[in-house]
C-alpha positions in Angstrom: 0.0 0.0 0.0 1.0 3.5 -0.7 2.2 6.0 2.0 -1.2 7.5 2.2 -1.3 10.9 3.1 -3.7 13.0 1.7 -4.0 17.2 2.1 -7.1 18.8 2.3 -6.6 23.3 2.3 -9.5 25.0 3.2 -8.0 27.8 -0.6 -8.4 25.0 -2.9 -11.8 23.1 -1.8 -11.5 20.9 -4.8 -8.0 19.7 -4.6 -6.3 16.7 -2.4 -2.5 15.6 -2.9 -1.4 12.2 -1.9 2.1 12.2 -0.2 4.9 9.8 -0.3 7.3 9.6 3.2 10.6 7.9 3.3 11.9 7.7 6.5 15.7 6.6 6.5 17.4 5.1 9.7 21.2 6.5 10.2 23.5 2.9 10.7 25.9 3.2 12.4 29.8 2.4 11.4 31.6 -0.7 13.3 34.0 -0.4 14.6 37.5 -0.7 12.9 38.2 -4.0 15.6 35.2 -5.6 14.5 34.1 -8.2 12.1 30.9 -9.2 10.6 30.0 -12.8 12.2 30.3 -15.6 10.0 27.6 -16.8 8.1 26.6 -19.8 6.4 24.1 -20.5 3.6 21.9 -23.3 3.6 19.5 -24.2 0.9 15.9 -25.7 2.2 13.2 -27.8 0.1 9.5 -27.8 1.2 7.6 -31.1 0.3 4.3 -32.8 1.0 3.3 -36.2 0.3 3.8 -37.1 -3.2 7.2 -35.2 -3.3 4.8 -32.2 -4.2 7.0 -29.0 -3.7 5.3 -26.7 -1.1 5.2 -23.4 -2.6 4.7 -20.1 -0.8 5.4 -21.2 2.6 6.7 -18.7 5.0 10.0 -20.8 6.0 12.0 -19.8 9.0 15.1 -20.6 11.0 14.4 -20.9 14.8 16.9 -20.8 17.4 17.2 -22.4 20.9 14.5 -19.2 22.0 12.1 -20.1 19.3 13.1 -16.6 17.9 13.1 -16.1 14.0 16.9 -15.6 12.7 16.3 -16.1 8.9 13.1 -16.0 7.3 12.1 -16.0 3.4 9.0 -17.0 1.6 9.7 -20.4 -0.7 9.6 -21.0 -4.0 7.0 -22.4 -6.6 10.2 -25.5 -6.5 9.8 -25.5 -2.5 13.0 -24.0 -1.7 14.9 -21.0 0.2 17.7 -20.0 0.4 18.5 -18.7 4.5 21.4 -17.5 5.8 22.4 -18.1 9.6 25.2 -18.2 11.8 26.7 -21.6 12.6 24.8 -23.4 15.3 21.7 -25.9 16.2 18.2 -24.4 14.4 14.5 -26.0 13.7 13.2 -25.2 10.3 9.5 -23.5 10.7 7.0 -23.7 7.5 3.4 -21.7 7.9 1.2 -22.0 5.0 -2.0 -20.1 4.3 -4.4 -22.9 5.5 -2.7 -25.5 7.3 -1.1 -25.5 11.0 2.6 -24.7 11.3 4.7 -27.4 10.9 8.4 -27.2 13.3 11.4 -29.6 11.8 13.8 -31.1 14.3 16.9 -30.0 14.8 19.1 -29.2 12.4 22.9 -28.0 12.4 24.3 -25.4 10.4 26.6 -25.6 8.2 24.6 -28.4 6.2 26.1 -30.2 3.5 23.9 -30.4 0.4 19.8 -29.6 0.3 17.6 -29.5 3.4 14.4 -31.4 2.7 11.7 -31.0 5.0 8.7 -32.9 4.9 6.3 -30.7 5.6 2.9 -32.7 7.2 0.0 -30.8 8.9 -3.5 -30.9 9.1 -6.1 -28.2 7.2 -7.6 -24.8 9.1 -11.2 -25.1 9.5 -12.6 -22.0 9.8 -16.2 -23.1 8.5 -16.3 -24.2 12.0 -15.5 -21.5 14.2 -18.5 -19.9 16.0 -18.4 -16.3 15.9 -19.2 -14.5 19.0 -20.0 -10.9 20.2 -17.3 -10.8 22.5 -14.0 -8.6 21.9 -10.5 -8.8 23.2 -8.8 -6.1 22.9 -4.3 -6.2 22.5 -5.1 -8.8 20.6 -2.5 -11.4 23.1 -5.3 -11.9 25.4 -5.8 -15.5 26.3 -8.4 -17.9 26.1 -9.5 -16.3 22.6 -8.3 -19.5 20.3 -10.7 -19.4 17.8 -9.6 -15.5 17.5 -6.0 -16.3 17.4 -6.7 -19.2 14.6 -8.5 -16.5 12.3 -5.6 -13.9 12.7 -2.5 -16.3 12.3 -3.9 -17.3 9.3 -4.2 -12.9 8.2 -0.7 -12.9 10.0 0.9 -15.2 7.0 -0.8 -13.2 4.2 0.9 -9.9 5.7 3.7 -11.3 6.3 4.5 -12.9 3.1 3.5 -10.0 1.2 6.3 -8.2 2.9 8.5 -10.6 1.6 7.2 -11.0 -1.9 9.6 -9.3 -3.9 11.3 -11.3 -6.4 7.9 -12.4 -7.5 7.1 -8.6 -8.5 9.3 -9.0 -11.5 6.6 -11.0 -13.3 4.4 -7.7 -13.1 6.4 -5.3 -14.7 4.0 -2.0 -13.7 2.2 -0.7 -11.1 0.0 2.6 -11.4 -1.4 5.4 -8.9 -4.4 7.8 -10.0 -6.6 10.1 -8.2 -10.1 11.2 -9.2 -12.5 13.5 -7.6 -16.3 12.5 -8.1 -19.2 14.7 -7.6 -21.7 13.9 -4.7 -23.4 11.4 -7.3 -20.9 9.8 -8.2 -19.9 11.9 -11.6 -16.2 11.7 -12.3 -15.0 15.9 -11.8 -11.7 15.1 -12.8 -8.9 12.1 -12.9 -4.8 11.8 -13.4 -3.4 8.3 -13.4 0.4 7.9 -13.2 2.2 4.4 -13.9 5.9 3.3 -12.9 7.8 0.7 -13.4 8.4 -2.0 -10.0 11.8 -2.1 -9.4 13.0 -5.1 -6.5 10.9 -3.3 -3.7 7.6 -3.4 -2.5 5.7 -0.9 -5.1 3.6 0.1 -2.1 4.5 0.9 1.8 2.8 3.1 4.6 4.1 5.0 7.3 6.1 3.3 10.1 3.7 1.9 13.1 4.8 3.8 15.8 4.7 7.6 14.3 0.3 6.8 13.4 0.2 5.2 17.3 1.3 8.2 18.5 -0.3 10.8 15.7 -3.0 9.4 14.8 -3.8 8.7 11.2 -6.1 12.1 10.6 -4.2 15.0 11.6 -4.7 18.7 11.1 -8.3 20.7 11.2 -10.3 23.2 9.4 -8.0 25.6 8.9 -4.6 24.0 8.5 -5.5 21.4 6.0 -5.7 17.5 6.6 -3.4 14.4 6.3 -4.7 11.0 5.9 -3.3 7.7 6.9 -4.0 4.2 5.9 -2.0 0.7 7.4 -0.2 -1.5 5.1 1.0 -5.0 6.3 3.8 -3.8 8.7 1.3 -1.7 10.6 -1.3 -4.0 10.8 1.0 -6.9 12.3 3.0 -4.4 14.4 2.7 -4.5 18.3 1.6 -1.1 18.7 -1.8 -1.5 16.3 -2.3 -4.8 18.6 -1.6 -2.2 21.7 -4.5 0.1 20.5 -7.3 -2.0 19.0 -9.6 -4.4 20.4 -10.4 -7.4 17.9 -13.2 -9.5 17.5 -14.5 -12.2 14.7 -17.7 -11.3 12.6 -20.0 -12.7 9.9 -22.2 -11.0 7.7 -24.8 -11.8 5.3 -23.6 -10.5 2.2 -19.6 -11.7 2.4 -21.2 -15.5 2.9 -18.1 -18.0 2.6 -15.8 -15.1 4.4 -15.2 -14.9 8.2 -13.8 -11.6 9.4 -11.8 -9.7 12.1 -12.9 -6.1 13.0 -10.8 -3.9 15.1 -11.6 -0.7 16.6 -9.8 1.4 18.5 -9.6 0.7 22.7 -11.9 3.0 24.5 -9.5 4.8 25.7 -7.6 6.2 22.9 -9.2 9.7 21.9 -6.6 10.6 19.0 -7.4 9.9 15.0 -7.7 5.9 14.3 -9.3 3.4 12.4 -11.9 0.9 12.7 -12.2 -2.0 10.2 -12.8 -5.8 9.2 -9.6 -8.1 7.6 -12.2 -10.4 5.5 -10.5 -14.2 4.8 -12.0 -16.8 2.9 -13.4 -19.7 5.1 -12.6 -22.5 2.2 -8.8 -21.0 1.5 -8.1 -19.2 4.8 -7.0 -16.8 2.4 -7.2 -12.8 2.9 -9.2 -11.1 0.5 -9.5 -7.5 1.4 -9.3 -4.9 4.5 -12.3 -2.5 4.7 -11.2 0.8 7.2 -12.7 4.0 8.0 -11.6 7.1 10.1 -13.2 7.6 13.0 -12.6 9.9 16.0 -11.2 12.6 13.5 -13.4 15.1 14.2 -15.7 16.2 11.3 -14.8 14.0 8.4 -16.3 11.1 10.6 -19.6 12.0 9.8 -18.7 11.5 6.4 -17.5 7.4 5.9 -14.1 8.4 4.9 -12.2 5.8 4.7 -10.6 2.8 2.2 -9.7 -0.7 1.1 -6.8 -3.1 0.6 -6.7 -6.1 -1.8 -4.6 -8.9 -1.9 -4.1 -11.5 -4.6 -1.8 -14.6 -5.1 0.4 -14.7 -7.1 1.8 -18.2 -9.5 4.4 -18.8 -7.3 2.3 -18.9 -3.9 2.9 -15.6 -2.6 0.7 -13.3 -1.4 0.6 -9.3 -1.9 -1.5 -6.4 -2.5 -3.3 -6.1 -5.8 -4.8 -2.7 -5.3 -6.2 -0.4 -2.8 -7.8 2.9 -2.4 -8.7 5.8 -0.2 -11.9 8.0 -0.1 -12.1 11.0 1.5 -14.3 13.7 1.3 -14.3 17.3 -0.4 -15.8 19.7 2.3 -16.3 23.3 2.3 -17.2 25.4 5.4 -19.0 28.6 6.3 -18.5 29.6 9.4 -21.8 31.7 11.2 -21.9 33.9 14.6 -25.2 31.8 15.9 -24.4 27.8 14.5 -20.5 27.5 14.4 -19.0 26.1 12.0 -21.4 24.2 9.5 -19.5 22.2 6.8 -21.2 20.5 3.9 -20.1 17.8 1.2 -19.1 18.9 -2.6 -17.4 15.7 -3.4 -14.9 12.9 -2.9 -11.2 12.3 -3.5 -10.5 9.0 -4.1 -6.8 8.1 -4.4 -5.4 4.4 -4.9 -3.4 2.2 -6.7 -3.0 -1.2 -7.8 -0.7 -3.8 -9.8 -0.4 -4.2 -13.7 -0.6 -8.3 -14.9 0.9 -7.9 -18.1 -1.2 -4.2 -19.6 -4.3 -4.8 -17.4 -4.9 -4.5 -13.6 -4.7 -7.5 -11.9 -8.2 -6.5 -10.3 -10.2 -4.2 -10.5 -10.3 -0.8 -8.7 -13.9 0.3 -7.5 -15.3 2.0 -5.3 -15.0 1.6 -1.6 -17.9 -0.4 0.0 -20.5 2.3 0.6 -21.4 -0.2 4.2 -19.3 0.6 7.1 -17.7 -2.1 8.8 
């Protein structure tokens, strides 16, 4: 997902900009004494039964603390390439679907292939029952049926982090933003396409600066920002520090289970409420509805947006397109009523992935239902 910020200036009622942050961390030099610590390479191949490669599988390196030291995504062969220090690890496969499966030990260096035999039962998450009840941090115990749903959204996220050399197959990716009237006639539209390079085409701002900010900021007079998550905020520990979580149904997504978040009662600032949707069938995650609440005025008005994800040949998961919606307000201010704004249109601003010269689905409009 893009680094969605979007202006609103009281001047120029009509116009929203979307803004890109980088954020770059100084490293710092070693020192002239020290070395880098020696590393070794080892090459690991995923299998099922019937020497059927597993493809897509999040595949890890865990030390003697169960801690992640190497982690990649496989390929459609089965295999990854990890690099570790020398030492005693376990080899860790999760795949969209199935339980996690954990190798014995194994010692680094290792002479020749790894193969791992990679044996677990399916999800079922036709057989959850959804109740009303929420936990909020999200680390709460005695929520399993909660925790099943969300590792399953955990793996999409994090694999679409990692899906980069699969990008290459796509060639383009595109931004545009269009400003509709109240009824939904187009005002105006500009779309821009680039070509993906080896990074994520798509990234939002870092997890701790919207925990502590918000993700509206600004007012009336100064103009607005907008925020939306991408996958590293929505699996980071501070969105599961400010949102309670519970699983839903609804009517019209039948086959889909859900998680909604909202923010904890006790958080005032500018956040987001939502639903991840995941296929019960698949456990695969299909889209992220959001909206903006406690931000003030444009609550009243379902601002909000979407996030897509798609599969790719290989088994990897990442986003296909997404899009933000926010609307155009103008504001006359009066000595008896205060402030009275009303609506003149909506900016939407989004973006998506090219298969080949078409989209690779398409970009409508976010869900006029609030989640």
């Amino acid at each position: 997902m893009l680094a969605r910020g979007i202006t609103f200036n009281r001047s120029e009622s009509t116009a929203l900009a979307a803004i890109v942050f980088v954020a770059l961390l100084p490293i710092a030099p070693l020192s002239p004494q020290a070395s880098p610590p020696t590393t070794v390479q080892v090459a690991v191949r995923l299998q099922s039964s019937g020497d059927i490669p597993v493809a897509g599988a999040l595949v890890a390196l865990l030390d003697a603390r169960d801690s992640v030291v190497a982690e990649g995504l496989s390929s459609d062969s089965g295999r990854r390439m990890l690099r570790a220090q020398p030492g005693t690890y376990r080899v860790r496969a999760r795949r969209i679907g199935f339980l996690p499966f954990i190798s014995q030990p194994v010692v680094l260096p290792h002479e020749g292939e790894l193969l791992v035999a990679v044996e677990t039962p399916r999800v079922m998450l036709q057989e959850i029952v959804v109740t009303s009840r929420s936990q909020c941090k999200r680390s709460d115990r005695g929520q399993d049926a909660l925790g099943v749903v969300w590792d399953e959204i955990d793996k999409a996220l994090r694999a679409s982090e990692l899906t980069i050399d699969d990008l290459s197959g796509f060639g383009q990716a595109l931004t545009y933003r269009t400003q509709v009237a109240p009824n939904g006639t187009v005002i105006s539209t500009d779309t821009t396409f680039f070509q993906i390079r080896k990074s994520r085409p798509f990234g939002a701002f870092d997890p701790d600066t919207l925990a502590t900010n918000g993700y509206v900021l600004g007012d009336a007079v100064q103009g607005w920002h907008y925020f939306a998550p991408d996958e590293v905020v929505l699996r980071s520990d501070e969105f599961a520090a400010t949102h309670c979580f519970r699983l839903v149904r609804e009517r019209d997504r039948r086959g889909e289970i859900g998680v909604a978040f909202e923010p904890v009662p006790e958080r005032k600032i500018s956040e987001i409420a939502g639903v991840l949707w995941v296929d019960e069938r698949t456990a695969e995650l299909r889209e992220i509805i959001f909206r903006f609440v406690n931000a003030g005025v444009f609550s009243q008005f379902d601002a909000g947006g979407f996030t897509r994800f798609t599969r790719v040949p290989s088994g990897a998961w990442l986003v296909s397109n997404w899009q933000l919606r926010v609307p155009l307000l103008t504001m006359r201010r009066s000595p008896y009523s205060g402030d009275q704004f009303s609506i003149v249109g909506y900016s939407e601003n989004g973006g998506g992935i090219l298969a080949g010269n078409r989209p690779s689905a398409k970009i409508a409009d976010i869900p006029k239902k609030r989640p």
